[in-house]
C-alpha positions in Angstrom: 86.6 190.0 44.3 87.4 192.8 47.0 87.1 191.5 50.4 84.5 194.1 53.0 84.4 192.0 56.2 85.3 189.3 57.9 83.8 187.2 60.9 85.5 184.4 63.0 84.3 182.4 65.8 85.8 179.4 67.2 88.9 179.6 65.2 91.5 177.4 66.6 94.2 179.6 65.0 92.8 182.9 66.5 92.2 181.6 70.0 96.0 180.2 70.1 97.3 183.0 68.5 95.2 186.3 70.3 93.3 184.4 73.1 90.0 185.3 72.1 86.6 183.6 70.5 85.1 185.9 67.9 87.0 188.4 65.6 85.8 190.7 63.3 87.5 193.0 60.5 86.2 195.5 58.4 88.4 195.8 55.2 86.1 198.3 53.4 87.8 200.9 55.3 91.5 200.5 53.5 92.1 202.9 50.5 93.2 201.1 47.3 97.0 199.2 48.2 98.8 196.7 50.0 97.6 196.1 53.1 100.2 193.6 55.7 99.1 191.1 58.4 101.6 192.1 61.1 102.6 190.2 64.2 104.6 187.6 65.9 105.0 184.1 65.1 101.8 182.2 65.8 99.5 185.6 66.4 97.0 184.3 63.7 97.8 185.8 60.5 97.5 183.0 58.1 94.8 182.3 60.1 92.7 185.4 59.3 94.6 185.3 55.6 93.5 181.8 55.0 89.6 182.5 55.7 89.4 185.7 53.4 87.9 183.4 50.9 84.8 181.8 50.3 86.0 178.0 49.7 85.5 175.7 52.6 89.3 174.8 53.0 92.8 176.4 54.3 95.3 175.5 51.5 98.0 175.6 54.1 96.5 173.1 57.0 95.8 169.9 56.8 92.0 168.7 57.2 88.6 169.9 56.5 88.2 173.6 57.8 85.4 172.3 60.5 88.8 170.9 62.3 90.4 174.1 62.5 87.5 175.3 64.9 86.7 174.4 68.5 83.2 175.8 69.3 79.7 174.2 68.7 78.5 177.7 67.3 82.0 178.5 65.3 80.7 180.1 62.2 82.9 182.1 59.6 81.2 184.9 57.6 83.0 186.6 54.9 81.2 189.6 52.5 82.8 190.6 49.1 81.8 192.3 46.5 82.3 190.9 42.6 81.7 192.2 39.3 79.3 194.9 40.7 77.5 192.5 43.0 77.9 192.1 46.9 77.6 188.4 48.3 78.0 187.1 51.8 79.7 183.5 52.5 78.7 182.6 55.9 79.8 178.6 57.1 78.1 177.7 60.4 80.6 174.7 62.4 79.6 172.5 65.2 83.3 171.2 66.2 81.7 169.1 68.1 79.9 167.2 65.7 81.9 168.0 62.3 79.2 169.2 60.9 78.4 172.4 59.5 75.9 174.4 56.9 77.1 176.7 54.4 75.3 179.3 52.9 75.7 182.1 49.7 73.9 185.3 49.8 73.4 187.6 46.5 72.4 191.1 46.9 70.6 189.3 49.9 69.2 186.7 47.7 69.8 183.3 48.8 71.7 181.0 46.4 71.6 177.9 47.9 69.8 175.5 50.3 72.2 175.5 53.0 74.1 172.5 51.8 77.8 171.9 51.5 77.5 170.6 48.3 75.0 173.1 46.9 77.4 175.7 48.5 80.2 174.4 46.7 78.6 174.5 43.2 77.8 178.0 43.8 81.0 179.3 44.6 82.9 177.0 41.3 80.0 179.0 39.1 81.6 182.6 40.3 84.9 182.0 41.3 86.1 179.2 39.5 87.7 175.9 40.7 89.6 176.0 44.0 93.1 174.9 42.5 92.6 178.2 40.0 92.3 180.2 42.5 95.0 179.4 44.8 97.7 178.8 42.1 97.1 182.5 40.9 95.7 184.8 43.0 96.2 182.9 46.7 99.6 182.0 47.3 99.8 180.3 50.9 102.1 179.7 53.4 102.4 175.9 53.2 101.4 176.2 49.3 102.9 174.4 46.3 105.7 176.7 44.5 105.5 176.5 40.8 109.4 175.6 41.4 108.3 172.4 43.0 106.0 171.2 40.4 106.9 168.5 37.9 106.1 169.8 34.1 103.3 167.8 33.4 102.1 169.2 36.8 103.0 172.0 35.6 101.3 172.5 32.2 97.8 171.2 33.4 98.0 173.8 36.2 98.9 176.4 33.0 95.6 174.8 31.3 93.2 175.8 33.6 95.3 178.9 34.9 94.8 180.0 31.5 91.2 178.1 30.6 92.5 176.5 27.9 90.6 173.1 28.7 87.9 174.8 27.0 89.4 173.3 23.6 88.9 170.0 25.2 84.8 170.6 24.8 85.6 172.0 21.6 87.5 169.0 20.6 84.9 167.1 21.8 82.0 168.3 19.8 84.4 168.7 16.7 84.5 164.9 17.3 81.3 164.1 17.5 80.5 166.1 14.6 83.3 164.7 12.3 81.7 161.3 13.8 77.9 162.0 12.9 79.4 162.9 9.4 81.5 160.0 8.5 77.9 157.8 10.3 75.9 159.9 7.5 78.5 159.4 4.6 78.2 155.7 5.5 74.9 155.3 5.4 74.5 157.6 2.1 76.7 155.1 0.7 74.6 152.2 1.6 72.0 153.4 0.4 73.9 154.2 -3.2 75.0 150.7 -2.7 72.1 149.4 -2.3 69.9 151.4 -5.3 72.4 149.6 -7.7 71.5 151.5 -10.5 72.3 150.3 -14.0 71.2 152.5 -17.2 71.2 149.6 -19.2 68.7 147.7 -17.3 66.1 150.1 -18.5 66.2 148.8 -22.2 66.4 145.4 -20.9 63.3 145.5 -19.3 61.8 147.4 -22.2 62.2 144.1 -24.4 60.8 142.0 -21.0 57.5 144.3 -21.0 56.8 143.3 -24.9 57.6 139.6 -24.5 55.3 139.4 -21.5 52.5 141.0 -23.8 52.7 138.6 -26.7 52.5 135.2 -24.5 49.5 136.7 -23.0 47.5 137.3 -26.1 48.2 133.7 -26.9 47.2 132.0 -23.6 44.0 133.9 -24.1 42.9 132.3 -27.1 43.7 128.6 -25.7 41.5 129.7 -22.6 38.4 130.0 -25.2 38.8 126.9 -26.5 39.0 124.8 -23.7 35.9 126.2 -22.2 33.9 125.4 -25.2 35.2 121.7 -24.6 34.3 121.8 -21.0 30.4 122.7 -22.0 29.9 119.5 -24.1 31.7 117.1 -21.4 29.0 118.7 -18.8 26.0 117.6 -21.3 27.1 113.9 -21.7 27.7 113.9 -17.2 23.8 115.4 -16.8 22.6 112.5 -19.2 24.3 110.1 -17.5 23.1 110.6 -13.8 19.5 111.1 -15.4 19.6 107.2 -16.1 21.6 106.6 -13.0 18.9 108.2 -11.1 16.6 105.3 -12.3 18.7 102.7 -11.4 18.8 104.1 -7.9 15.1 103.7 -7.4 15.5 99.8 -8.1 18.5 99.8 -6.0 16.5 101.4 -2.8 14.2 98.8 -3.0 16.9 96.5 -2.7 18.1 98.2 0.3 15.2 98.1 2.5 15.1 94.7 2.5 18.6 94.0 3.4 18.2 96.8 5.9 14.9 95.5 7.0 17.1 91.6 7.2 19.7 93.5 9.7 17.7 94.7 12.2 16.0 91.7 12.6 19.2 90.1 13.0 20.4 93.1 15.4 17.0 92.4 17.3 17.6 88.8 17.9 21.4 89.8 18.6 20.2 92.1 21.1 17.8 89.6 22.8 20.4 86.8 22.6 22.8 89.0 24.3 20.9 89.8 27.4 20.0 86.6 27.7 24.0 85.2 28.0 24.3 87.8 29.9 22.0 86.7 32.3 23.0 83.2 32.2 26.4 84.1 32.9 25.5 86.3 35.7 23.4 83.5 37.3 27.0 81.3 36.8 29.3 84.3 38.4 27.1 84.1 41.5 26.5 80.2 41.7 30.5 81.0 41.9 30.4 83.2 44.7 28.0 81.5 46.7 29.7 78.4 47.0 33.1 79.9 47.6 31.3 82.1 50.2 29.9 79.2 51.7 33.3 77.2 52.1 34.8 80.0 53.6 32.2 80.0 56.5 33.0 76.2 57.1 36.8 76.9 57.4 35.7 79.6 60.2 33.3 77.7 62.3 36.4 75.2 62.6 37.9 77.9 64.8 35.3 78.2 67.8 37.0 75.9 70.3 40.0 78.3 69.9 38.1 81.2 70.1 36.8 80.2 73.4 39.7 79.4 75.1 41.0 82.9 74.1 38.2 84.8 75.8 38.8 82.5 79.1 42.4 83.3 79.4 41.6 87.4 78.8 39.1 86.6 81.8 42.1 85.1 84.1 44.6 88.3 83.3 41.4 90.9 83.8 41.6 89.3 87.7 44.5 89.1 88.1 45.3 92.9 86.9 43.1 94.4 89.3 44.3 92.8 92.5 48.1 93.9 91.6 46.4 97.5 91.1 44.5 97.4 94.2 47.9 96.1 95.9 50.1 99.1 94.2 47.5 101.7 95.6 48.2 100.2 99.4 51.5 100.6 98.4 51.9 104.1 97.1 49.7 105.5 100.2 52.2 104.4 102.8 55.2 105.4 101.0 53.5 109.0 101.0 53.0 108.9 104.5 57.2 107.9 104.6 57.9 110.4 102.3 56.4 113.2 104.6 58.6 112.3 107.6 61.7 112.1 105.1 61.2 115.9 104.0 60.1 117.1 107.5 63.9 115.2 108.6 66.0 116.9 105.8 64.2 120.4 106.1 65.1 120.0 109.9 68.8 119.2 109.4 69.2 121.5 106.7 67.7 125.0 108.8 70.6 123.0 111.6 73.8 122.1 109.1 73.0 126.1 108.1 72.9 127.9 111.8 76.4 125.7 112.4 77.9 126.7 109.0 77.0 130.2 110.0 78.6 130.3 113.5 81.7 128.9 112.0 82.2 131.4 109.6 81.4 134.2 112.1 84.7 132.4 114.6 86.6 132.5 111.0 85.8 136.4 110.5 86.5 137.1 114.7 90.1 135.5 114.3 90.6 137.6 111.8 89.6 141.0 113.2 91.6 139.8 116.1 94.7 138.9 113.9 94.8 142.5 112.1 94.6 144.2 115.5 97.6 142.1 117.1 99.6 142.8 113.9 98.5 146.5 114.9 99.4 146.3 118.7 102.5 144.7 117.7 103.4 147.6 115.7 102.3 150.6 118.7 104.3 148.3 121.1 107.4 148.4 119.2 106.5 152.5 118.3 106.6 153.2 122.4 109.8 151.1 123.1 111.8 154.6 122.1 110.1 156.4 125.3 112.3 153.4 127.6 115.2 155.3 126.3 114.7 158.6 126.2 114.3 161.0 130.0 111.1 163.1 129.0 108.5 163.2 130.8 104.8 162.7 129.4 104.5 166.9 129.2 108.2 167.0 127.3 107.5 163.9 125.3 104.4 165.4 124.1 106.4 168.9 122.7 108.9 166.4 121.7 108.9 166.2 117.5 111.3 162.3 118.3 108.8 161.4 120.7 105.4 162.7 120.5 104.7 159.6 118.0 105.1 157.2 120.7 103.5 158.9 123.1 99.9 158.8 120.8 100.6 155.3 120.0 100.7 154.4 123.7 97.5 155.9 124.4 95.8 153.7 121.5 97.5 150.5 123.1 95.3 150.1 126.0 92.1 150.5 123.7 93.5 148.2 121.1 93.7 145.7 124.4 90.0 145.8 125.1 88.7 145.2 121.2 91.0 142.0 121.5 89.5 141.0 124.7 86.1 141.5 123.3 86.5 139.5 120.2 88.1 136.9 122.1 85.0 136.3 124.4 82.7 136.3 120.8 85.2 133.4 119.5 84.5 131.5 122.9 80.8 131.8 123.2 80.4 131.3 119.5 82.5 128.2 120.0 80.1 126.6 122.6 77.2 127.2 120.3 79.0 125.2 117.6 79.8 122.6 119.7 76.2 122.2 120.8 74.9 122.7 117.1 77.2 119.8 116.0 76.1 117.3 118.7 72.9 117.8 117.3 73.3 117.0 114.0 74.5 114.1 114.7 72.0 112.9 116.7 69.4 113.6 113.7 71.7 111.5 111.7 71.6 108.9 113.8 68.3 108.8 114.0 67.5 108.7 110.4 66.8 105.4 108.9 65.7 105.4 105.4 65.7 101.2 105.2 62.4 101.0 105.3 61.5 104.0 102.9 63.8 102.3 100.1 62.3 99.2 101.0 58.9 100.5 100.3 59.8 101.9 96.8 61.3 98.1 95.8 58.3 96.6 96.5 56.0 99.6 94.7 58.3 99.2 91.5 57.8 95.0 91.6 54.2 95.6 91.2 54.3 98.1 88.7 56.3 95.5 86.5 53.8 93.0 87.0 50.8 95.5 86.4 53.1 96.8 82.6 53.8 92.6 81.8 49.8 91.9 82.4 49.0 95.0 80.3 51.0 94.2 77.7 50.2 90.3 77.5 46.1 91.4 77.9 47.1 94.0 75.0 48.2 91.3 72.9 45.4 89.0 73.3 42.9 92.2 72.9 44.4 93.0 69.1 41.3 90.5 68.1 38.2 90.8 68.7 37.1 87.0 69.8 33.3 87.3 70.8 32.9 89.3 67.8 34.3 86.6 66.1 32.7 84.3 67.9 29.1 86.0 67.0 30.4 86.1 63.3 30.3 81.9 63.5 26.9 81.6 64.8 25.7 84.2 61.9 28.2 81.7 59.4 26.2 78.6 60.3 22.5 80.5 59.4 23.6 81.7 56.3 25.3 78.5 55.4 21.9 76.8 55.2 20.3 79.9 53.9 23.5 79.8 50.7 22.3 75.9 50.0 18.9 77.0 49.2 19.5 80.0 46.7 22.5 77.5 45.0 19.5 75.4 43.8 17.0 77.6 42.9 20.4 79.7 40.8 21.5 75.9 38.6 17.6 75.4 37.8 17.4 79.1 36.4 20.7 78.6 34.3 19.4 75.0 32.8 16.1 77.0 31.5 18.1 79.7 29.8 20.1 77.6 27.9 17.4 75.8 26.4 15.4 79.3 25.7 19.1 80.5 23.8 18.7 77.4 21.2 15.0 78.0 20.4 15.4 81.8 19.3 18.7 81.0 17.1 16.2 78.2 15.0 13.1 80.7 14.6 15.4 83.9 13.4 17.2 81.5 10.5 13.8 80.6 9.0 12.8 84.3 8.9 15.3 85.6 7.2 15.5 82.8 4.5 11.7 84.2 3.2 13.5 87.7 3.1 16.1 87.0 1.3 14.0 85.8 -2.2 12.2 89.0 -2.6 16.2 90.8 -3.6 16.4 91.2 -7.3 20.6 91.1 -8.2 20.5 92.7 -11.8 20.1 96.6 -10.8 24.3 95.9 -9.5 25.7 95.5 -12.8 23.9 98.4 -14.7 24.6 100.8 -12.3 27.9 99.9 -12.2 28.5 100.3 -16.4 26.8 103.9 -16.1 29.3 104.9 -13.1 32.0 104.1 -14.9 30.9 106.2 -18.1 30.0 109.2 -15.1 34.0 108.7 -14.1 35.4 108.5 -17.5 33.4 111.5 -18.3 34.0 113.5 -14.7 37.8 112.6 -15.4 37.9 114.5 -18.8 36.1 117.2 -17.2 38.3 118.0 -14.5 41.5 117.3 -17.1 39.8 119.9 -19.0 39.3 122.5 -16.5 43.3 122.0 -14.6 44.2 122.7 -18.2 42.0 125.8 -18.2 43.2 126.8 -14.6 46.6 126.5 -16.2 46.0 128.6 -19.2 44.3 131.0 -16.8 47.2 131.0 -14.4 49.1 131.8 -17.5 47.3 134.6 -18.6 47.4 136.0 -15.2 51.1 135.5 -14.7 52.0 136.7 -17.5 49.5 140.2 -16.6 50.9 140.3 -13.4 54.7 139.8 -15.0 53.6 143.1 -17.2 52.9 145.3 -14.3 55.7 144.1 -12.3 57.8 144.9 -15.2 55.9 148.5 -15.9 56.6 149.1 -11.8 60.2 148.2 -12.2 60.8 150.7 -15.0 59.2 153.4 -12.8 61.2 152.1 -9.6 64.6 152.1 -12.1 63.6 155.8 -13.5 62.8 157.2 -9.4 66.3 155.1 -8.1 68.4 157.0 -11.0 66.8 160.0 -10.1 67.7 159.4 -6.3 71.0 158.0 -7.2 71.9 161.6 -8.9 70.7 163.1 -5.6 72.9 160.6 -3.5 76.1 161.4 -5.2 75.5 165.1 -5.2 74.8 164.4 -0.6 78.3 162.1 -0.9 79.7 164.6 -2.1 78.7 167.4 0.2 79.7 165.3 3.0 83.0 164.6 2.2 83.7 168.1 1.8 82.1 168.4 5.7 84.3 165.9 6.9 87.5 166.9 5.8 86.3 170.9 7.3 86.2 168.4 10.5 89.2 166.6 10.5 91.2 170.1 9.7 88.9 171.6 13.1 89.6 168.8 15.2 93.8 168.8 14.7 93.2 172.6 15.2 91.6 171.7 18.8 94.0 169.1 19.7 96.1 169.6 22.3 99.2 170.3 19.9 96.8 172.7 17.9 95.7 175.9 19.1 96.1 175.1 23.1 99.5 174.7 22.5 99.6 177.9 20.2 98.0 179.6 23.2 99.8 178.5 25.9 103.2 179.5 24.4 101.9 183.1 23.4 100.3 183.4 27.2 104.1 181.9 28.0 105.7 184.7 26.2 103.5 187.3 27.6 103.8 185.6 31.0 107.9 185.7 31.0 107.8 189.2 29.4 105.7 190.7 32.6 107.6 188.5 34.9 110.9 189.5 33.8 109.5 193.3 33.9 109.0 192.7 37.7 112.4 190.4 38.2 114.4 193.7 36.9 113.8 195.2 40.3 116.5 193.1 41.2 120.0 193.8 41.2 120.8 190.2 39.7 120.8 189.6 36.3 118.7 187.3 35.2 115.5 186.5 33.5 112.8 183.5 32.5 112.1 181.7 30.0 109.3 178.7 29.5 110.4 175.6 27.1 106.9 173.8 26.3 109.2 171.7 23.8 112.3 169.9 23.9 114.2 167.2 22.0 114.0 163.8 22.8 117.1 162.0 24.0 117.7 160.4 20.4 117.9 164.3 19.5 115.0 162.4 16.5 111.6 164.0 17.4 110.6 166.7 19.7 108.7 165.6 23.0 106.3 167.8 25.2 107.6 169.2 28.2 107.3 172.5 30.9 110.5 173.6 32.1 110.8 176.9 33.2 114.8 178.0 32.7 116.9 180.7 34.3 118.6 182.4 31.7 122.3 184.2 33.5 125.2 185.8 32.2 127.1 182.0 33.3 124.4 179.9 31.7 121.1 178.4 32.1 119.6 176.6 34.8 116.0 175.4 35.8 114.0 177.1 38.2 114.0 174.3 40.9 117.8 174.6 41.1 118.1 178.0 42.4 118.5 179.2 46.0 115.6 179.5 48.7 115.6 183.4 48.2 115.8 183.7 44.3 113.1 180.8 44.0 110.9 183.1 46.5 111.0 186.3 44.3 111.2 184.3 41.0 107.8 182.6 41.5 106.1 185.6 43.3 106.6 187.1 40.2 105.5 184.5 37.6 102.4 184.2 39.9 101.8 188.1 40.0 102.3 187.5 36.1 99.9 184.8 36.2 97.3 186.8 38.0 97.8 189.4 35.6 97.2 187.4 32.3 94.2 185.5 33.9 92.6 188.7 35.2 92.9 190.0 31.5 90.9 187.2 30.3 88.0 188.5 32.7 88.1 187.2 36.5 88.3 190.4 37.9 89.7 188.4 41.1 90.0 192.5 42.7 92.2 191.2 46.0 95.8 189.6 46.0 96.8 187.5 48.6 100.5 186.8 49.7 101.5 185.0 53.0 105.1 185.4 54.3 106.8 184.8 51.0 109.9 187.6 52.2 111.3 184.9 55.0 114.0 183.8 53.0 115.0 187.4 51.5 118.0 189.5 53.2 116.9 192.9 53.9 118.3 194.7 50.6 116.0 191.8 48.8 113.1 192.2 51.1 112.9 196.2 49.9 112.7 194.8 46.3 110.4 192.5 47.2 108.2 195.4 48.3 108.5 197.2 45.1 107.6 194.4 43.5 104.3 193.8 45.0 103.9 197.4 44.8 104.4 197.3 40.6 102.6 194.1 40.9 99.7 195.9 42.4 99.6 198.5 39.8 99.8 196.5 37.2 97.2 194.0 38.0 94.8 196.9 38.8 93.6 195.2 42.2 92.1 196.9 45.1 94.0 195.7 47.7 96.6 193.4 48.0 96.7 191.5 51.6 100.6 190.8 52.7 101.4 188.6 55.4 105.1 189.4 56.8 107.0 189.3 60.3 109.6 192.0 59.4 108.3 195.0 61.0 110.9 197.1 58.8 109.3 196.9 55.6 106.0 198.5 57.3 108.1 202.1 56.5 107.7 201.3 52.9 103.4 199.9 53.5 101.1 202.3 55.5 98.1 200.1 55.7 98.3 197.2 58.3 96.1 194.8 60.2 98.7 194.5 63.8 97.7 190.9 66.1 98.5 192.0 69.1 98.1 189.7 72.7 94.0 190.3 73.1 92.8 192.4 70.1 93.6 193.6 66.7 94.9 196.6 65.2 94.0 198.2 62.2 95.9 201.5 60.6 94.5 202.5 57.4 
């Protein structure tokens, strides 16, 4: 990546730091080298070093990069070119809002849809994850030294750094393959499992075929002769129902008499029936009748009673209306009250309201009037100083002691008159008052609401003698008394009318009974002539040539379950044959397949052990580890190369491996040890200096082993990493970069620093300067 332009707006950083809105650099015009951000403390130069990236962050401030902007259009545009293709980042803010679009431009083709997200993806696909890029090529002001980490931190930063999570998919897949294989071996031994293939079976069922064909031919023969049996036994049945046949004839005869003797008796059944039925009909309403009749008596009892009801609902009817007629007399005069009552209180209301009124305006007055004594109190007191003082009015006036008093006499007189005028109000308001009050009470006085109330009691008596009438004329309304009293005069009609059809009803029912006993006499005597025409003998022969028919049928069907049998045998033992026959082919394919089987198995097993081997190699203690302590070496060697720049005498070495405090087993670890004429030490233990040019170079290293594997990353990035160096050390420091830069093969490498005397020993510079910025090239 080699960095062509940059564009800020809004940047918090550069509006502190220069005063100004909008910036913009153009970094295709340095020549290959180091190029340093100079300028005081708090110009802006991690600012502008912290946005020459395309990743929406700054590693060094806190927050998401929208908060490190202040204007509704910010925006940050940075072009680049990498690996032979020029792109464009451009990130539009609203501070205002937090919210912002991003967008990714390749050979001015869009790569994205404006979204963060989107954005994001794009940038991880080219540049790689954000933590790889600022652990190797960024190192920031605020950033994370290597010195700092913990070793597990460390080696999964060394993982990525050097891609080695890559195995991880490797491993993975190894897995998954070594899994589908073991799943296939399994299931190619089930299947061997379940073939169960036995060579001896074959001869077995060999022997089984032959047996199955000799029973056969036997059960065939027995099949023959029982179906000549079965012809003979069907002669003798045909013979036998010929005869039967002729005893039938006789037997129909027979037959239709006694079927001829039933319906006649059904008939008179029938007839009989209807006629019972009829008779006790006629009794169920004889029953009726007379029970409806006594009923009526019972109610006719009740007329007296009946009467006397209807005169007393007369008497309340009467009464009712002259207590309605007297409430309605009643309610008109208390109207007529009721409209002098609300003309009296509307009256003293509109007067209680007007005095109320008057003596809240005297309450307000005395106020006002209070406030402005307090006030000529105060001027009074003010003036006392000109009764000691020999000025005249002209002095007093120049006078800075009196001049004061002076004014406050003047407003004394004024003051006077307001009082005096507010005091008059007070008076004539009070007269008003006095006269509203005298009369009000005269209206109360007046007012006599005796006969109003009196009114009311008497217009509530009658309505509680109106609701008691109601309710007693209710009670003796529930039933209906001249409709009962109608029902008796209907009662005593049909009474008489009941008597008559009673009679007619017990003459019917004596005529019935004697009709009943004639019919049952006739129907005997016909049947009796019947009856001797039935000849009894056909019975008993029929009955001897049925029983030769079942002997016979039984035999037959004996006969034919013992053919079915032998059949069933025949067929069995057919069916037994193929079955057997299918077998020996099924036995002869499952060998076959077995042979197959074991040849897979064994093929398989072979696969999985290839597997096992791939996946240890894959593990992290297989060739990740390999890797990472050759990159290690070659990491140490370069970094070491740069750390000879150095006066001191020292060098680096990474331990991936140490033993475990039992000194039994060796345990996974990252230090990274300072190896010195006195001894060794870890990295974290050295001072602020050493650790600065110590991890500059293992991160120039870094770069340097990482761009080898292909990110052509073409820009370095360093932000005041020389504070802690004295001045001899700040020279090396220099040189380093400067090797650092040569060997990594970068275009330019962009060096923050505040030391204005190393700029002797770098020619290019960006200078922040109050208002603008400088660029030498």
């Amino acid at each position: 990546m080699k960095i062509n332009k940059l564009l800020l707006r809004g940047a918090k950083g550069i509006k502190k730091g220069l005063g100004l809105d909008e910036i913009e650099i153009d970094f295709s015009q340095f020549k290959p080298g180091i190029v340093a951000f100079i300028g005081k403390n708090g110009s802006g130069k991690t600012t502008i070093m912290e946005n020459l990236h395309p990743y929406r962050c700054l590693v060094s401030r806190d927050g998401s990069l929208h908060t490190h902007f202040f204007l509704k259009d910010s925006y940050r545009v940075l072009e680049f070119d990498y690996k032979g293709k020029s792109y464009e980042s451009r990130i539009l803010i609203d501070a205002l809002t937090g919210s912002s679009e991003a967008y990714l431009k390749c050979n001015g083709v869009a790569l994205n849809d404006g979204k963060l997200t989107t954005y994001d993806s794009e940038i991880e696909k080219i540049l790689g994850t954000q933590q790889l890029f600022f652990s190797s090529f960024f190192s920031g002001q605020q950033a994370k030294g290597i010195a700092q980490l913990k070793p597990t931190e460390r080696k999964k930063l060394f993982f990525e750094l050097l891609n080695l999570d890559v195995y991880e998919g490797y491993l993975k897949s190894a897995k998954e393959k070594l899994n589908s294989a073991e799943l296939e071996l399994a299931d190619v031994e089930g299947q061997i499992k379940a073939l169960n293939v036995d060579p001896n079976d074959l001869e077995n069922l060999k022997v089984e075929l032959n047996s199955h064909k000799s029973n056969s031919a036997g059960y065939k023969m027995k099949v023959e002769e029982l179906e000549n049996r079965i012809l003979s036994t069907e002669y003798q049945i045909k013979t036998t129902e010929y005869e039967l046949l002729q005893l039938e004839e006789s037997a129909k005869k027979n037959k239709e008499l006694l079927e001829k003797i039933s319906n006649i008796r059904s008939k008179h059944a029938d007839e009989i029936q209807k006629l019972i039925e009829k008779r006790d009909s006629i009794e169920q309403e004889l029953w009726k009748l007379n029970r409806e009749t006594k009923g009526m008596e019972e109610n006719i009892k009740n007329r007296p009673l009946i009467e006397e009801k209807l005169k007393s609902i007369a008497d309340i009817e009467c009464k009712l209306k002259k207590h309605k007629e007297r409430k309605e007399q009643l309610r008109k005069e208390l109207d007529v009250l009721q409209e002098k009552e609300n003309e009296y209180q509307t009256l003293y209301s509109s007067k209680k309201e007007e005095y109320m009124k008057a003596n809240s305006k005297v309450k307000e007055y005395e106020i006002i009037i209070k406030n402005l004594k307090e006030q000529q109190s105060a001027l009074i007191l003010n003036t006392k100083i000109l009764d000691n003082v020999p000025c005249d009015v002209l002095i007093g006036q120049k006078c800075r002691f009196v001049s004061n008093a002076y004014s406050d006499k003047e407003k004394l007189n004024p003051l006077a008159e307001k009082i005096s005028e507010y005091e008059s109000q007070i008076s004539l308001l009070n007269q008003s008052t006095f006269q509203m009050s005298k009369q009000l009470n005269e209206l109360i006085d007046n007012h006599n609401t005796n006969e109003l109330n009196a009114l009311k009691e008497l217009l509530k008596l009658e309505g509680q003698e109106i609701s008691s009438l109601d309710s007693e004329l209710f009670q003796l309304a529930l039933d209906d008394w001249e409709s009962q009293l109608k029902r008796i005069d209907t009662f005593q009609i049909k009474i008489e009318s009941n008597c008559e059809k009673i009679e007619m009803l017990e003459k019917s029912f004596e005529d019935l009974v004697e009709t009943i006993e004639t019919a049952n006499k006739n129907i005997a005597i016909q049947i009796s002539e019947i009856e001797k025409e039935i000849v009894t003998t056909v019975n008993d022969l029929r009955d001897e040539k049925n029983g030769l028919l079942k002997t016979y049928s039984s035999e037959l069907i004996e006969l034919k379950n013992e053919l079915a049998h032998n059949k069933d045998k025949v067929l069995n033992y057919e069916k037994s044959i193929t079955v057997t026959a299918e077998k020996i082919t099924v036995l002869n394919e499952n060998i076959k397949k077995t042979t197959t089987l074991n040849q897979k198995r064994d093929k398989i097993q072979k696969e999985i052990i290839d597997w096992n081997f791939i996946c240890k190699a894959f593990d992290k203690n297989g060739i990740p580890v390999l890797k990472l302590e050759n990159s290690a070496v070659e990491i140490t060697t370069i970094t070491n190369e740069l750390l000879q720049l150095f006066e001191s005498k020292f060098r680096i070495v990474f331990e991936t491996t140490k033993l475990s405090a039992d000194k039994k087993k060796q345990k996974e670890t990252f230090d990274i040890n300072i190896i010195e004429d006195d001894g060794i030490c870890e990295i974290s233990n050295k001072s602020g200096g050493q650790r600065v040019w110590i991890e500059t170079a293992i991160q120039q290293a870094i770069s340097y082993v990482i761009r080898q594997q292909g990110n052509k990353i073409d820009t370095a990035f360093l932000d005041e990493k020389d504070g802690a160096l004295d001045d001899s050390a700040a020279a090396n420091y220099v040189d380093m970069l400067k090797k650092s830069h040569e060997m990594n093969g970068v275009y330019n490498t962009f060096f923050i620093t505040h030391r204005t005397e190393l700029l002797d020993f770098i020619p290019q510079h960006v200078r922040l300067v109050d208002g603008y910025v400088e660029v030498s090239c």
